[in-house]
N, C-alpha and C positions, 0 to 999 in steps of 0.2 A: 779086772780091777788092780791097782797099785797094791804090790806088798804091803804099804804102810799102813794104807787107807784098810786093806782087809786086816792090819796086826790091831790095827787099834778098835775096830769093830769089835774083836774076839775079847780084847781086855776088858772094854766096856760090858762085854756081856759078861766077863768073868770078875766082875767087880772090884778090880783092883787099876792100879797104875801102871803104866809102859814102864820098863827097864830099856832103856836105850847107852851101851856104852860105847868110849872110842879108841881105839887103838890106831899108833900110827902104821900105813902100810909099809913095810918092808925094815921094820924093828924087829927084830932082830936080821931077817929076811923074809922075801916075799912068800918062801915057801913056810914059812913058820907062821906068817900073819893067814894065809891060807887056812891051816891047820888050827889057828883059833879061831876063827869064825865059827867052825862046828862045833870046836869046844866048848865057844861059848854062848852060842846058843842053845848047845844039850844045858850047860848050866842053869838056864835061865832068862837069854837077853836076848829080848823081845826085838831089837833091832841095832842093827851094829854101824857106829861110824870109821868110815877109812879115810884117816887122816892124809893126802897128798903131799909128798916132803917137798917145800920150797925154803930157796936159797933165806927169804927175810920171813918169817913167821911171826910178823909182827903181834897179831892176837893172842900168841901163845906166852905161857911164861916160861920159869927155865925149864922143868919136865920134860916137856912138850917139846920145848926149841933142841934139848940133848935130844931127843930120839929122830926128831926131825934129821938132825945133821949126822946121826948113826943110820938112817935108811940112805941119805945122797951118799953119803963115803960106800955104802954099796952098791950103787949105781940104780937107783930105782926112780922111776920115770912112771909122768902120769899113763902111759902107753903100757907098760907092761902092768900098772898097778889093772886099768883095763882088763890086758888078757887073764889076770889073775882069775878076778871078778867072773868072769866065763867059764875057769875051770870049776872056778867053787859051786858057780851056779848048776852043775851037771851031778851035785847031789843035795844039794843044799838052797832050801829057800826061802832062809830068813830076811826080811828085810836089811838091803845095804846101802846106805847114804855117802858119799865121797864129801868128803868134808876140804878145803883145800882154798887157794884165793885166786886174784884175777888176774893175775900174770899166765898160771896153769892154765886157762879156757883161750884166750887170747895164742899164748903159745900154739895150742893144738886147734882153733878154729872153732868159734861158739856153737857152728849149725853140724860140726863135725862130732864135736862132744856130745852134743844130745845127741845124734844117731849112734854114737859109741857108745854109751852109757847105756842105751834102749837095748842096743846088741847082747851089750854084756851080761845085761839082767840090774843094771843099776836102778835102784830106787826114788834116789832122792840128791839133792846136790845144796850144798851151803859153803858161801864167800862169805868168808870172816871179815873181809876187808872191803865190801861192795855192796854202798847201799842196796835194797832192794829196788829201787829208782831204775839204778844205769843196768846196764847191759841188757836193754829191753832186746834185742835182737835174741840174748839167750836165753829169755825168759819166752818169747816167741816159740822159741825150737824147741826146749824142753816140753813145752803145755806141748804144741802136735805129738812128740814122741812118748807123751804118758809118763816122763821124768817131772816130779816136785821141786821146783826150786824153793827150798825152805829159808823164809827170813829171819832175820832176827829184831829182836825187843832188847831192849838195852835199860836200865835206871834211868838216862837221860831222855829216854826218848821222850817227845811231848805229847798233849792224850792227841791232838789231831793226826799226828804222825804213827802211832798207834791206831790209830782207826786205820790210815790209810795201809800201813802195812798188814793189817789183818784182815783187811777185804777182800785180800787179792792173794791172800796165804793159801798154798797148797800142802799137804802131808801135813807137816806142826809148823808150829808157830814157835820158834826157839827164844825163848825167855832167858834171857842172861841176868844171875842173879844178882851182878858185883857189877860197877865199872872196875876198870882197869881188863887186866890180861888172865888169862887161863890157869890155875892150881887150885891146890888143895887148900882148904880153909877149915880151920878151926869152928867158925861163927857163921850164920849164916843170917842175911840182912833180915832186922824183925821188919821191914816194908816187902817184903816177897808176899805176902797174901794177899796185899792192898794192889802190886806190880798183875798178880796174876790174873785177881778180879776185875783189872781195867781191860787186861787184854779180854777177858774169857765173857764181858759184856759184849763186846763188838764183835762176835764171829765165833760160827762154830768146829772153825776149826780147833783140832786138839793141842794145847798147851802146854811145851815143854820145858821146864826146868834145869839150864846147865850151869857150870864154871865156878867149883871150890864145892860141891859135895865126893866130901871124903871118904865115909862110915857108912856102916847097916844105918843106922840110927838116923843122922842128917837124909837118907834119901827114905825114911818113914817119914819124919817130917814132911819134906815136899812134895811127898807122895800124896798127905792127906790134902795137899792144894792143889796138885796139878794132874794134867793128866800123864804126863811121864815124865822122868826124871832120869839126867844127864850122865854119868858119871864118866870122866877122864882121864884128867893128871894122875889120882891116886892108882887106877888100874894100871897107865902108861909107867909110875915108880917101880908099880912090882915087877912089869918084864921089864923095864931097865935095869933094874936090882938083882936079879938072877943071873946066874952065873953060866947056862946055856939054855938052848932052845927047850930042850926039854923041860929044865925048873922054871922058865920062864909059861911054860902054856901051864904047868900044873899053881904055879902062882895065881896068874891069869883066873885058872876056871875058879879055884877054892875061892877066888875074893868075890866072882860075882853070884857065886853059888850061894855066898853068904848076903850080897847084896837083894837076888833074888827072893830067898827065904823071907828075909824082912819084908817086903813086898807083899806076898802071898803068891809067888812064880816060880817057878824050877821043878 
């Protein structure tokens, strides 16, 4: 069975919501991003996304686009982001999702990625920038190789396009809570209940909620609506915000330790 598919089983019997956060891979360095996936998973999260640093990070805001462009200035590549993935998986088997766009699959070869992602112990994969429509080729390789290609729900979306994307969703169904681009938010839309309930009619796949939850509080909220809830920009602040590797992982765990707690996880 898929990591995801058995993480979310466990939450459901344990009666609470997924923690899912993301951190980009090789911010500060890869060997650091390595180093918090354990941490943070001892913390509490339930399933972790690794961000893919590309040149235009068009879905990200500026958080996200600063750490993007601090992992390229150190030379990290979705190949090595890979062998990471490998080493962490030889003690560690939290669920890991590569989160990244579609320049990165094309570069490396769609039917090559899913047999590399399968190798490495990859989970799950999600194009910020690629309807769930196009690259049917990689949506082919992934289902053979037991890789999710997880979609995304957007405010815009309309309900038929919603059905279609949720019939055919594997792992979650990623619920974006805001148009526009990726951070932290003050407010969170009072239409997310009405967003979550249209998706969570059509399919039972599990419903996640990303993009501007900041706080313990804001992912109680969306906890009570969905079945797992996002957190990024704000986590991505604190290891930008530190001042080495080290205060960066002890940022890192304390924020989701606190994220988790709210939950009922950790």
């Amino acid at each position: 069975m898929n990591r995801l598919d058995a993480m979310f089983e466990r939450v459901r019997a344990e009666g609470r919501s997924a923690l899912i956060v993301f951190v980009t891979a090789g911010d500060p360095d890869l060997a650091t991003t390595a180093e918090l996936v354990g941490e943070l998973a001892e913390a509490g999260a339930d399933a972790i996304e690794l961000g893919v640093p590309h040149s235009d990070p068009i879905g990200e805001g500026p958080t996200i686009q600063a750490s993007t462009l601090r992992a390229l200035r150190n030379g990290t590549r979705l190949s090595e982001v890979l062998d990471m993935v490998a080493r962490v998986r030889e003690v560690q088997q939290v669920p890991l999702v590569l989160m990244g766009y579609l320049n990165n699959v094309l570069a490396h070869g769609e039917g090559r990625l899913a047999s590399d992602c399968a190798a490495a112990g990859v989970d799950g994969l999600i194009l910020a920038d690629t309807p769930y429509e196009e690259a049917p080729e990689l949506t082919r390789a992934t289902r053979a190789e037991g890789v999710h290609r997880i979609p995304l729900v957007a405010p815009t979306s309309t309900p038929e396009r919603v059905v279609r994307i949720a019939s055919a969703a594997r792992g979650f169904v990623y619920c974006v809570s805001v148009t526009g681009v990726t951070g932290a938010r003050s407010e969170l839309s009072d239409d997310l209940g009405e967003m979550v309930g249209r998706i969570r009619r059509v399919t039972e796949t599990p419903v996640c909620v990303g993009f501007g939850i900041s706080t313990p509080e804001q992912a109680r909220r969306v906890a009570a609506l969905a079945d797992g809830v996002i957190v990024g920009s704000a986590l991505v602040d604190r290891i930008g915000r530190a001042g080495s590797p080290g205060a960066a992982i002890a940022a890192a765990r304390d924020f989701v330790r606190d994220l988790a707690h709210g939950l009922g996880g950790g």
